[in-house]
N, C-alpha and C positions, 0 to 999 in steps of 0.2 A: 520639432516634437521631441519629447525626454520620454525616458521609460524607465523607471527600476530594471536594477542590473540583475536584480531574481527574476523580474517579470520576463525581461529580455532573455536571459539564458537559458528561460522554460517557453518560451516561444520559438525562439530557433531550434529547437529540440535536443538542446543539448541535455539536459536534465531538466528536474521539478524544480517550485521556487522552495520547496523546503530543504532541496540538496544544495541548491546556489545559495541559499542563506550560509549554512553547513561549511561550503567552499568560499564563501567572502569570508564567514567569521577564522575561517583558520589561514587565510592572508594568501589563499591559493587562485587570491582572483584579482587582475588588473586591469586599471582603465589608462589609457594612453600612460601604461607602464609605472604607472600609481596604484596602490591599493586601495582598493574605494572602504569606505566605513558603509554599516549596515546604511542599507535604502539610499547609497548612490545612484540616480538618476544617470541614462548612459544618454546621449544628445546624436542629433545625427553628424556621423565622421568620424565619431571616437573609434579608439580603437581595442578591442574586449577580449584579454587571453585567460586562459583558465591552464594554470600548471606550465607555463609558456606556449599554450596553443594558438592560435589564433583563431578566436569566434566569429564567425560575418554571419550577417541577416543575410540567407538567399533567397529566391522566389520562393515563395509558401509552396511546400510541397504537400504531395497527398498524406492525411495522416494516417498511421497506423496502430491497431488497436486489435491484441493478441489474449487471448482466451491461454492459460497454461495452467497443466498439472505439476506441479512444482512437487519433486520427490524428495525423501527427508535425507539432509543431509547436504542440501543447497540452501547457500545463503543471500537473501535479499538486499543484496546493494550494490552499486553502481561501482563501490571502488574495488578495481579490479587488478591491483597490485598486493591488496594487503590477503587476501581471501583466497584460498586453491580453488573453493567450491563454489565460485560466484554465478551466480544466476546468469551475468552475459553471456560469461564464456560456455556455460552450459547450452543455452541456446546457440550461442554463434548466428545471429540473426544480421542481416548481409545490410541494415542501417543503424543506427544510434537509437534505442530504444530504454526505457526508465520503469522499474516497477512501480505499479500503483498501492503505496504502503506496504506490509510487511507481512511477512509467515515468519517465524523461528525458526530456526535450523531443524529441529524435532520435529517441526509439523508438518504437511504436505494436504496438497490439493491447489483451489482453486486461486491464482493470483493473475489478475491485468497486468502487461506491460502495452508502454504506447508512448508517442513522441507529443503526445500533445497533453502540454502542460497546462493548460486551463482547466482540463477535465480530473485529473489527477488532483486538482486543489478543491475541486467542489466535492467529489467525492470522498477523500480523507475528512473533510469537517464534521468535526463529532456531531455537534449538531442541529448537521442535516437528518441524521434519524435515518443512514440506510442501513437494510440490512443484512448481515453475514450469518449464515447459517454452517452448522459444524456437527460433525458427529464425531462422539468422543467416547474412547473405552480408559476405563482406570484399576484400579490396581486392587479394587475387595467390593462386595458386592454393596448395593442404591439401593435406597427405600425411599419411600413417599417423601419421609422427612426431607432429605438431600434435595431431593426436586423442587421443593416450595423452598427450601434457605437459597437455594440458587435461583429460582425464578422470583424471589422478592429483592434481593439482593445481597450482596456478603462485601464483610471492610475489606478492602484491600487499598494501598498506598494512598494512605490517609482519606480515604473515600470510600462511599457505598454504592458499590455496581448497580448501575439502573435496573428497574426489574424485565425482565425479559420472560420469554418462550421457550420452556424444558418438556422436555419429553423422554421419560424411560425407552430405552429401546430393547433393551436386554440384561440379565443380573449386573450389570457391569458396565452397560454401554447405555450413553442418551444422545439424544439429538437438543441442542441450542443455538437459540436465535437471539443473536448482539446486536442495539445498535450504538455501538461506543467500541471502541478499540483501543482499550487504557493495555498497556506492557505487559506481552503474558496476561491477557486477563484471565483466560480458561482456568489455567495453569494454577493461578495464584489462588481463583475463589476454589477451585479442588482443594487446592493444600492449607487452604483455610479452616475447610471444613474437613483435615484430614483425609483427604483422599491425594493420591497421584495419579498425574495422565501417564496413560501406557501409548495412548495413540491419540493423533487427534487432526481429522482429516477437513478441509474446507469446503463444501460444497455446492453453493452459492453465495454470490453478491449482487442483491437488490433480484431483477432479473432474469440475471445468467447462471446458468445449471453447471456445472460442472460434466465434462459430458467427454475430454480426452484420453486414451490412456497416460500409466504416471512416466512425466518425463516427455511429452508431447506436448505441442501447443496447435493451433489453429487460429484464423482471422475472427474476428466478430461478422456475422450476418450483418444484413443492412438493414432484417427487422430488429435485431436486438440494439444495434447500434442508438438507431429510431427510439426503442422504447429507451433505453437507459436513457438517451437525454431529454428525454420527456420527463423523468425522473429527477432528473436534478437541476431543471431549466430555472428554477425558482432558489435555487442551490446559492447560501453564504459560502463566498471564495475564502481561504485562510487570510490573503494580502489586498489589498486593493491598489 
């Protein structure tokens, strides 16, 4: 039996297959001490290091799947040499765990981390159409107009943001609901339309509420568990 060396490294829980993509394209991945090219098939025997580690398939263990308030000033990524502020080591979580896509360094609130990389791939696919909810304050005061340019959609990187869910919260502050997750999109359609984020906090995906204090994590219930993947049971993976 063969497996992609993404599919494989996001099964043993080493990371996602969009981080293993990531780590083969930059030659930091080996198969019996060869660098595989994208969509190397690994066989059973080989042998799979990552940065000279050594990767093995163990017994499937339990997976784990973490609810966190992610404070501003933490950054979302696995690699934990280049980064003082990295989300691992902020957690210090006692197995091998991968965040499920991204916050900005500026942002805060709700982000998944979890060893199980199938789920991570169904849920990042734009789309799937789930969706992320955010309350955001800026930097001079919203009127109707700003609400309807933002809830039809605004250009940004060479595209028009699908239309979404705004809602005024206060002179300055709204609530919006994504389902797409183009780079900085908040960020971008504000400053499109002349505005800057002052703040901009996450507080659900699909779901899950956001519900720890910032800087905390907690497990997922085993009802939420249940309903998210009932949610994305139907879910396009990124890879097959």
């Amino acid at each position: 039996m063969t497996i992609r060396i993404n599919k494989y490294l996001s099964e043993v829980g080493y990371c996602s297959r969009r981080e293993a993509d990531r780590l083969v394209e930059e030659g930091k991945v080996t198969i019996n001490g060869e660098i595989p090219a994208m969509g190397t098939k690994v066989e059973e025997g080989d042998q799979v290091e990552v940065k000279g580690q050594k990767i093995e398939k163990s017994k499937k263990s339990k997976n784990t799947y973490l609810i966190f308030n992610k404070p501003v000033g933490i950054v979302c990524t696995t690699d934990r040499r280049g980064e003082p502020n990295n989300i691992i080591d902020f957690i210090k979580y006692p197995i091998r765990i991968f965040p499920v896509g991204r916050l900005d360094k500026l942002s805060e609130g709700l982000i998944f981390l979890t060893n199980d990389g199938d789920i991570v791939n169904k849920i990042l696919r734009a789309r799937n159409n789930h969706e992320k909810e955010y309350i955001v304050s800026v930097n001079r005061p919203i009127n109707r107009d700003f609400i309807q340019r933002m809830s039809n959609g605004v250009e940004i990187l060479n595209t028009i943001t699908r239309s979404c869910f705004v809602k005024q919260l206060g002179p300055k502050k709204f609530k919006i609901i994504l389902t797409q997750g183009l780079n900085r999109q908040i960020r971008r359609m504000c400053m499109s339309l002349g505005y800057r984020v002052k703040s901009l906090k996450r507080v659900r995906i699909m779901n899950i509420k956001l519900d720890v204090p910032i800087g905390k994590y907690r497990e997922f219930t085993q009802e939420e568990l249940l309903e998210l993947n009932g949610l994305i049971q139907n879910s396009f993976k990124i890879f097959e």
